[in-house]
N, C-alpha and C positions, 0 to 999 in steps of 0.2 A: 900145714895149712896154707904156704904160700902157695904151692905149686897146686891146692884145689883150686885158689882164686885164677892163679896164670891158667888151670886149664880152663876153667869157666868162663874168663875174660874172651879166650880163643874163640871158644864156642857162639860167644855173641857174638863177637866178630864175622864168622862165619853166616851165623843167621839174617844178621845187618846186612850183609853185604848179597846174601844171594835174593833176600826179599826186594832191596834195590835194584839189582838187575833184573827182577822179574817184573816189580811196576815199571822199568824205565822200558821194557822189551813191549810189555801189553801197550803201553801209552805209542810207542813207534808205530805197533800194527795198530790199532785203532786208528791213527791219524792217516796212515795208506789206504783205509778203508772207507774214510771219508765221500770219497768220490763215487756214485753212484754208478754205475756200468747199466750200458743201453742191452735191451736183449736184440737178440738176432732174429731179424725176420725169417720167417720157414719161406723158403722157394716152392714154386712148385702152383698147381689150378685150384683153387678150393672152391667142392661143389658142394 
């Protein structure tokens, strides 16, 4: 019995920890992407 708790404690553990790096990752790119980017003007004669 203990060693189903130790593995199951592990297991949270594990899921803890990758769901935090996954909000902490989405939350960095989100805020890079704040900034609105200008488009490129096309060169060139428009008829």
């Amino acid at each position: 019995m203990e060693t189903f708790l130790e593995f199951l404690r592990e297991v949270l553990k594990g899921i803890i920890r990758e769901s935090s790096a996954y909000i902490f990752r989405k939350h960095m790119i989100e805020d890079k992407k704040t900034t609105q980017r200008r488009r490129k003007h096309k060169g060139g004669s428009k008829k």
